[in-house]
Backbone as a printed PyTorch tensor [residue, N CA C, xyz], in Angstrom:
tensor([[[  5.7740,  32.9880, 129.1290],
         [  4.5040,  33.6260, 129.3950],
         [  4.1920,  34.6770, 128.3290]],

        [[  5.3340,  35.5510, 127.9620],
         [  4.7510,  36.8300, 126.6520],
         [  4.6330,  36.0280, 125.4950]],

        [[  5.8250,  35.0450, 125.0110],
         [  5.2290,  34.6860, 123.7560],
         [  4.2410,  33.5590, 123.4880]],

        [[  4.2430,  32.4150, 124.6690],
         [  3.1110,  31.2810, 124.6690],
         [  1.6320,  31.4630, 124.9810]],

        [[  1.5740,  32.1730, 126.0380],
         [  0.6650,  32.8130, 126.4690],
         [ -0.2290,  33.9590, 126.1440]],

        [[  0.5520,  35.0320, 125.5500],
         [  0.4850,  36.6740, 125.3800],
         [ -0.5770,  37.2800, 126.3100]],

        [[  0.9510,  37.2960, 127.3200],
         [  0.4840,  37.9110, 128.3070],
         [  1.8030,  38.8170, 128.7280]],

        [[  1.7800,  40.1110, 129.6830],
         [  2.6120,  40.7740, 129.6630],
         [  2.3500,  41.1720, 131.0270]],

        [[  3.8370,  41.4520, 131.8740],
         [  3.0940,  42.1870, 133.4810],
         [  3.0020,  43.5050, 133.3880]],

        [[  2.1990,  44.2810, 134.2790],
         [  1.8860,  45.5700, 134.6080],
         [  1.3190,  45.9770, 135.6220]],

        [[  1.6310,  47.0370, 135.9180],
         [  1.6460,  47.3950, 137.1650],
         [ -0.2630,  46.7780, 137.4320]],

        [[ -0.8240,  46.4200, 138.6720],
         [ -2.1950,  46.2940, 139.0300],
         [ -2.6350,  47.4590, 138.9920]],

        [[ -4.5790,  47.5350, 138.6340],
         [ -5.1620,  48.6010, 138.7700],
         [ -6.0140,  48.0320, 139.7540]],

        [[ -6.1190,  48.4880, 141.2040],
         [ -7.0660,  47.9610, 141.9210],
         [ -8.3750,  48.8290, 142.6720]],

        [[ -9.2150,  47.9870, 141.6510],
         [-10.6590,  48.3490, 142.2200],
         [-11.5000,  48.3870, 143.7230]],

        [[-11.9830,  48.9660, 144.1670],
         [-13.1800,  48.2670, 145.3420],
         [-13.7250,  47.6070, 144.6540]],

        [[-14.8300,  46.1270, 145.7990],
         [-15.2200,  45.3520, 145.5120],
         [-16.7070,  45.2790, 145.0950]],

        [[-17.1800,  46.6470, 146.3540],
         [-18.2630,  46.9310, 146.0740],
         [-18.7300,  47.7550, 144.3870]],

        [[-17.5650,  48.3810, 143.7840],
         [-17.8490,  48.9850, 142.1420],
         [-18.9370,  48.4210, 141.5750]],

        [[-18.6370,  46.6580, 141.4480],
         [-20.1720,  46.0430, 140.4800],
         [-21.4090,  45.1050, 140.9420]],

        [[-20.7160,  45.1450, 142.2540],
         [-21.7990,  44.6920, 143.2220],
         [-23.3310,  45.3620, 142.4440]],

        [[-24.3070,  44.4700, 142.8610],
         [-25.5680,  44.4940, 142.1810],
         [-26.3290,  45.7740, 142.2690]],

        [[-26.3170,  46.1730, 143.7270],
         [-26.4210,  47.2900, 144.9160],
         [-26.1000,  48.4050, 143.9990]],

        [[-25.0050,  48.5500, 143.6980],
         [-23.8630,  49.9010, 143.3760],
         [-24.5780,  50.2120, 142.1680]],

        [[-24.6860,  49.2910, 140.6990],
         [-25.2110,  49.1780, 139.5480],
         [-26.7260,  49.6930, 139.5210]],

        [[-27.1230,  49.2180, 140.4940],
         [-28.9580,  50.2760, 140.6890],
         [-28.5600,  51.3500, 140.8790]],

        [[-28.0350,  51.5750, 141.8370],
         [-27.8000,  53.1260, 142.2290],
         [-27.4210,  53.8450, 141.0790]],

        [[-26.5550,  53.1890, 140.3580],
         [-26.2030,  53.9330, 138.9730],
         [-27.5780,  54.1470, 138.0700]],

        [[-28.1010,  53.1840, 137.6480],
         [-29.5560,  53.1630, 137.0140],
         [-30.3070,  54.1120, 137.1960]],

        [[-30.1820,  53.9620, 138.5160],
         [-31.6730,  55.4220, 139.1410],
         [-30.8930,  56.2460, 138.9790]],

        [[-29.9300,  57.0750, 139.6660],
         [-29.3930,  58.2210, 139.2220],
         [-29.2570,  58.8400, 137.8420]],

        [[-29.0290,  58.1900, 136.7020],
         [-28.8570,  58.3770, 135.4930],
         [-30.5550,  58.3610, 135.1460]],

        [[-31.4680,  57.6190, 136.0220],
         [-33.1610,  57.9020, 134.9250],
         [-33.4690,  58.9160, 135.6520]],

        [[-32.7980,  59.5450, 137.2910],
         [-33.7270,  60.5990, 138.0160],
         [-33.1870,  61.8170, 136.8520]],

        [[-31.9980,  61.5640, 136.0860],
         [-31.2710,  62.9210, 135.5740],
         [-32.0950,  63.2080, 134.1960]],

        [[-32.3880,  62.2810, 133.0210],
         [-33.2180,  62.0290, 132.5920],
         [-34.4160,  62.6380, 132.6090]],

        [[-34.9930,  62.4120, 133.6310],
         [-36.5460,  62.7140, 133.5580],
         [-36.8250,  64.6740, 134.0310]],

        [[-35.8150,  64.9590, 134.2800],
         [-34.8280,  66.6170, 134.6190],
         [-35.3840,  67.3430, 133.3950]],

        [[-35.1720,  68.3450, 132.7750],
         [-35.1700,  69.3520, 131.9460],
         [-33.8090,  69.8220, 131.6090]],

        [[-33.1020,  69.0450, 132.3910],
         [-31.6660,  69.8230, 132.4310],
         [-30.8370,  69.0900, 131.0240]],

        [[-30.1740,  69.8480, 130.5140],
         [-29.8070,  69.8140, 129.2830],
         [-27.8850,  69.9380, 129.1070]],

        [[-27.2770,  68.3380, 129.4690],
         [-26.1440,  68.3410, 129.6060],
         [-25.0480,  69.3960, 128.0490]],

        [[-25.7460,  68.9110, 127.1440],
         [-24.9030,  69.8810, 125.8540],
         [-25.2140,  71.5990, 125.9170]],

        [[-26.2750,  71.8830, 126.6260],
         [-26.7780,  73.4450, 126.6530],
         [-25.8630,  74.6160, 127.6300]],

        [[-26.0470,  73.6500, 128.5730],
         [-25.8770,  74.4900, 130.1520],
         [-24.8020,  73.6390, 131.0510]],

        [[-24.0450,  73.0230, 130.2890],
         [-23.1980,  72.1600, 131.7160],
         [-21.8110,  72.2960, 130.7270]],

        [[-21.0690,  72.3500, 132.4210],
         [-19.6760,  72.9090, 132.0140],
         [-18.7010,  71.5380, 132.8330]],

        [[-17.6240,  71.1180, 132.6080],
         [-17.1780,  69.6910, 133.7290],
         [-15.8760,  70.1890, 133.4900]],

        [[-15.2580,  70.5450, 134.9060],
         [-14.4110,  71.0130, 135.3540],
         [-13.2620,  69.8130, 135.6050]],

        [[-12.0060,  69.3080, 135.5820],
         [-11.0260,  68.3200, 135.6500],
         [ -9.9950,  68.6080, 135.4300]],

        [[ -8.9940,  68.0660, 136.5920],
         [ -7.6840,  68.5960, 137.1700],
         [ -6.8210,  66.8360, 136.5380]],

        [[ -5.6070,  67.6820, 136.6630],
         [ -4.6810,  66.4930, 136.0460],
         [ -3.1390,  66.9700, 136.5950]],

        [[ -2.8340,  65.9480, 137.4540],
         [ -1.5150,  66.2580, 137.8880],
         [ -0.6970,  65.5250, 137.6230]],

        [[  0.6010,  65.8470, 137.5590],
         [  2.0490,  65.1830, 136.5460],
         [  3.0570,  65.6990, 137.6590]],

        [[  4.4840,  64.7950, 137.4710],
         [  5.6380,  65.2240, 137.8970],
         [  6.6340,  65.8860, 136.7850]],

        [[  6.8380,  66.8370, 136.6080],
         [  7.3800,  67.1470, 135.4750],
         [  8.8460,  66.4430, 134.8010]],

        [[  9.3530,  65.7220, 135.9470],
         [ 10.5590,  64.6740, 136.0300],
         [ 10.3050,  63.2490, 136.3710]],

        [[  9.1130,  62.8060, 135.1250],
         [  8.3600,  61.7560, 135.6770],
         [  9.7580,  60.7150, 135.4460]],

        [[  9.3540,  59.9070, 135.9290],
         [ 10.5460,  58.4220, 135.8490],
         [  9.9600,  56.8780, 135.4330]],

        [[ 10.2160,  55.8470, 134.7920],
         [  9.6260,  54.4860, 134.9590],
         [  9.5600,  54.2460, 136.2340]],

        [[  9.1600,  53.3480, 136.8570],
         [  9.2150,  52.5760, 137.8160],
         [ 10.1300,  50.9730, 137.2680]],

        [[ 10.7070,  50.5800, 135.9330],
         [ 10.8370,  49.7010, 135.7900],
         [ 11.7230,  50.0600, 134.7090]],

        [[ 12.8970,  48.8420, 134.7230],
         [ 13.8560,  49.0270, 133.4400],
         [ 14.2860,  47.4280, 132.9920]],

        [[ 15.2160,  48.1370, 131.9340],
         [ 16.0600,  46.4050, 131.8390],
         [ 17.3750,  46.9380, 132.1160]],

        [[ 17.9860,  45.5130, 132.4170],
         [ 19.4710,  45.0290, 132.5980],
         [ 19.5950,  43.6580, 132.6450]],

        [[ 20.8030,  43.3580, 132.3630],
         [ 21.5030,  42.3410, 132.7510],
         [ 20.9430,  41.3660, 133.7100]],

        [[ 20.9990,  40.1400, 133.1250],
         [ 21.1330,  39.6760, 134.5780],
         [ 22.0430,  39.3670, 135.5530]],

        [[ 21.6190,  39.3420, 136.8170],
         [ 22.7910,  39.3940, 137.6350],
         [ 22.9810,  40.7110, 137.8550]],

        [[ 22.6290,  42.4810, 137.4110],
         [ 23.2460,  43.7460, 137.5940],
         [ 21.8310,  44.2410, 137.6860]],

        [[ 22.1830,  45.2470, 138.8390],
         [ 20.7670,  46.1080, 139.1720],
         [ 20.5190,  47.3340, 137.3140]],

        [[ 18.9890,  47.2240, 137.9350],
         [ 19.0490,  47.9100, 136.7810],
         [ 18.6480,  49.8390, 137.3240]],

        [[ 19.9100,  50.5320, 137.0260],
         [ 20.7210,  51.7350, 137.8110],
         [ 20.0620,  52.2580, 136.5540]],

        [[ 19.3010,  53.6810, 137.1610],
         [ 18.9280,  54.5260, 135.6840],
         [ 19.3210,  55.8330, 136.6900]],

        [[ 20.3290,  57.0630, 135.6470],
         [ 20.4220,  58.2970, 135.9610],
         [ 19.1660,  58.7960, 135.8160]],

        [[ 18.9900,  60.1720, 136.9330],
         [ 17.7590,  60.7720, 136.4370],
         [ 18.5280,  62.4930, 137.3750]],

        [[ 17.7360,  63.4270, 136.9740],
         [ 18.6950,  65.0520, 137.3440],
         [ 18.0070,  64.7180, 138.8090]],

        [[ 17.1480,  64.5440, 138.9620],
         [ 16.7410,  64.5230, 140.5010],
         [ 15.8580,  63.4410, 141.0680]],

        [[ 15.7630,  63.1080, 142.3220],
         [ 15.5160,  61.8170, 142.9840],
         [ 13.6850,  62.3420, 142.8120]],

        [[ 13.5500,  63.8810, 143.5290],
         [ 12.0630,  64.1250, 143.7680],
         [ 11.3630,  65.5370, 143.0000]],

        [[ 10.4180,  65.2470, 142.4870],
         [  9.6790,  66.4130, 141.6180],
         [  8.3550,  66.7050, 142.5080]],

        [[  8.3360,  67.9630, 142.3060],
         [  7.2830,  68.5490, 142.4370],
         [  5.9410,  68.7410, 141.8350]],

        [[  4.6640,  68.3110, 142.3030],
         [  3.6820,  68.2730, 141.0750],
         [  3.3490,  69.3550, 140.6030]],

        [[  2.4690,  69.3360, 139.1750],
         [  2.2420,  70.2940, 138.4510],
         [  1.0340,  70.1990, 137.9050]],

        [[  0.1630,  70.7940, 138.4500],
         [ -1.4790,  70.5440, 137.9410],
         [ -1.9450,  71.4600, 136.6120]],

        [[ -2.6170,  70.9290, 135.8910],
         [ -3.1190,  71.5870, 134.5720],
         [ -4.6980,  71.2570, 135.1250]],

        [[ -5.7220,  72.6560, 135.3040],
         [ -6.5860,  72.2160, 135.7280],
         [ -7.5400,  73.4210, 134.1700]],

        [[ -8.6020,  72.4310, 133.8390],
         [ -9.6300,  72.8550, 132.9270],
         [-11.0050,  72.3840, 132.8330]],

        [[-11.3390,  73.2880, 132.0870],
         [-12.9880,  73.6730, 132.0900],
         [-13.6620,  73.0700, 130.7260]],

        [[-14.5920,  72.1660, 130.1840],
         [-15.2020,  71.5510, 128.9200],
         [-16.4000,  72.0880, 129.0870]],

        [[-17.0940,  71.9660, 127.7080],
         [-18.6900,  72.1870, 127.9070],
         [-18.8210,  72.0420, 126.4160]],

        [[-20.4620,  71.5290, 125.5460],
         [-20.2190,  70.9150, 124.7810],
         [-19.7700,  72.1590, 123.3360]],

        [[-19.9640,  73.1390, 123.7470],
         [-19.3360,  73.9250, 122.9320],
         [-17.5280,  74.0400, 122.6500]],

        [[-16.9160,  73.7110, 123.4170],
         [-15.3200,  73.4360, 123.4010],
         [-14.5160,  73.9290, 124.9130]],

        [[-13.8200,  74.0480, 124.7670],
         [-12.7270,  74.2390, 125.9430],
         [-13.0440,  75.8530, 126.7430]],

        [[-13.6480,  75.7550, 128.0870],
         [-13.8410,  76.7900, 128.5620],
         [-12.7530,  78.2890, 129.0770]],

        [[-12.0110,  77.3920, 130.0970],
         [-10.8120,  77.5400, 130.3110],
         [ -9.7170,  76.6320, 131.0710]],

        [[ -8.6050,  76.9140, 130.9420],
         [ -7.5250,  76.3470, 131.4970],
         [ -6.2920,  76.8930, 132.6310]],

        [[ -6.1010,  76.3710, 133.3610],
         [ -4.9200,  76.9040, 134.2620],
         [ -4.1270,  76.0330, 134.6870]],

        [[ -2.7440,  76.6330, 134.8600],
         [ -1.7610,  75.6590, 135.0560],
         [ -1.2390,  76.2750, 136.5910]],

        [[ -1.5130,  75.2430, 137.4530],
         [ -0.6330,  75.5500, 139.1320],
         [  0.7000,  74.7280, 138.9120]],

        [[  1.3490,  76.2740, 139.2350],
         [  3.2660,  75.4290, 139.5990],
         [  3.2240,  75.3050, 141.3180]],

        [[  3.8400,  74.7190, 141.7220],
         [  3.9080,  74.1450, 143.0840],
         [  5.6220,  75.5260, 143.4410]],

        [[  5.1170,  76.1970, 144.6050],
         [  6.4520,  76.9090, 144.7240],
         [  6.4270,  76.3210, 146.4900]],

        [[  8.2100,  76.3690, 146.4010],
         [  8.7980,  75.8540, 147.5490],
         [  9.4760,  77.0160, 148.3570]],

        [[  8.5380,  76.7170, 149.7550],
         [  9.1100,  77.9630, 150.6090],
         [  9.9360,  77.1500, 151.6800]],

        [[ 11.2420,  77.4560, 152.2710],
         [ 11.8210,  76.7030, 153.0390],
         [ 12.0360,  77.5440, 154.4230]],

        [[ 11.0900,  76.8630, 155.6930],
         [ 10.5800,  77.2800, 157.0170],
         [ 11.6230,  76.5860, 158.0170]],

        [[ 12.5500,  76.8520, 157.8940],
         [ 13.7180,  76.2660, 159.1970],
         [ 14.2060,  74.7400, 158.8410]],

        [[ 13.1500,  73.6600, 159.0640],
         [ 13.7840,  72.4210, 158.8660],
         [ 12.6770,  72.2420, 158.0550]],

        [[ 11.5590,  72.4740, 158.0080],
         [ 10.3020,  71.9440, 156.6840],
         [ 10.5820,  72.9730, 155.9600]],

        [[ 10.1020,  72.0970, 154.7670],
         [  9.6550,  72.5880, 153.3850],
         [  8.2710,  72.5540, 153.5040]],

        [[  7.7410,  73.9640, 153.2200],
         [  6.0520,  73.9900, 152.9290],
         [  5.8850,  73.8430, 151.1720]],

        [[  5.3270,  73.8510, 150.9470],
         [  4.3660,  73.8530, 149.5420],
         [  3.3610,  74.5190, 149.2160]],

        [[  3.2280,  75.6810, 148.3000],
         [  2.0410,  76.2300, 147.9240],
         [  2.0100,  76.6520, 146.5940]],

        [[  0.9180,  76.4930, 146.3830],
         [  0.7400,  76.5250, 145.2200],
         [  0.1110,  77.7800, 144.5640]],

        [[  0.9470,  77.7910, 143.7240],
         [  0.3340,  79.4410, 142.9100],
         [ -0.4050,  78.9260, 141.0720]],

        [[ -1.3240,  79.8030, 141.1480],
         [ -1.9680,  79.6020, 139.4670],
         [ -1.3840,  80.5260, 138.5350]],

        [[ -1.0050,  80.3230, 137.8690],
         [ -0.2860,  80.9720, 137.2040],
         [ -1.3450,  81.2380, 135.7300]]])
């Protein structure tokens, strides 16, 4: 299949069905000509805010080995905690940025999670 074919597996990205439905695609149309016909001035006055979270002990999901032998990968820990980098654009450059560490408070038998901005 990779070399006759060239084709390779990977993980699925799965869509809704409704995304390109005919329906969905107008709605896009009009929204984008109601914005348009606006005064509003995306490079002047608009700022787009977007968060991005990571495990800082990210891992594959997939390896090689042998066949016949599991494929066993060391890693320092089984579970990570996320770590958000959250920032600010606008067409002038980078507004601002902040990074949330996830701190672990331990309540009898749960673990809570909260998050501080650092």
């Amino acid at each position: 299949m990779a070399t006759e074919c060239n084709l390779s597996i990977k993980q699925a990205q799965f869509q809704p069905v409704k995304r390109n439905r005919e329906e969905k695609i107008q709605q896009r149309y009009h929204w984008v000509q109601k914005w348009q016909q606006t005064d509003f001035d995306f490079k002047t006055n608009c700022v787009f805010p977007d968060e991005s979270a990571f495990h800082i002990n990210l891992k594959r999901g997939m390896a090689w080995s042998k066949k016949g032998t599991p494929a066993a990968v060391t890693a320092p820990t089984t579970k990570a905690n996320a770590t958000s980098i959250l920032g600010a654009i606008s067409a002038t450059g980078l507004t601002n940025v902040s990074l949330k560490i996830p701190k672990c408070i331990k309540r009898g038998r749960l673990d809570v999670q909260l998050m501080a901005i650092v």
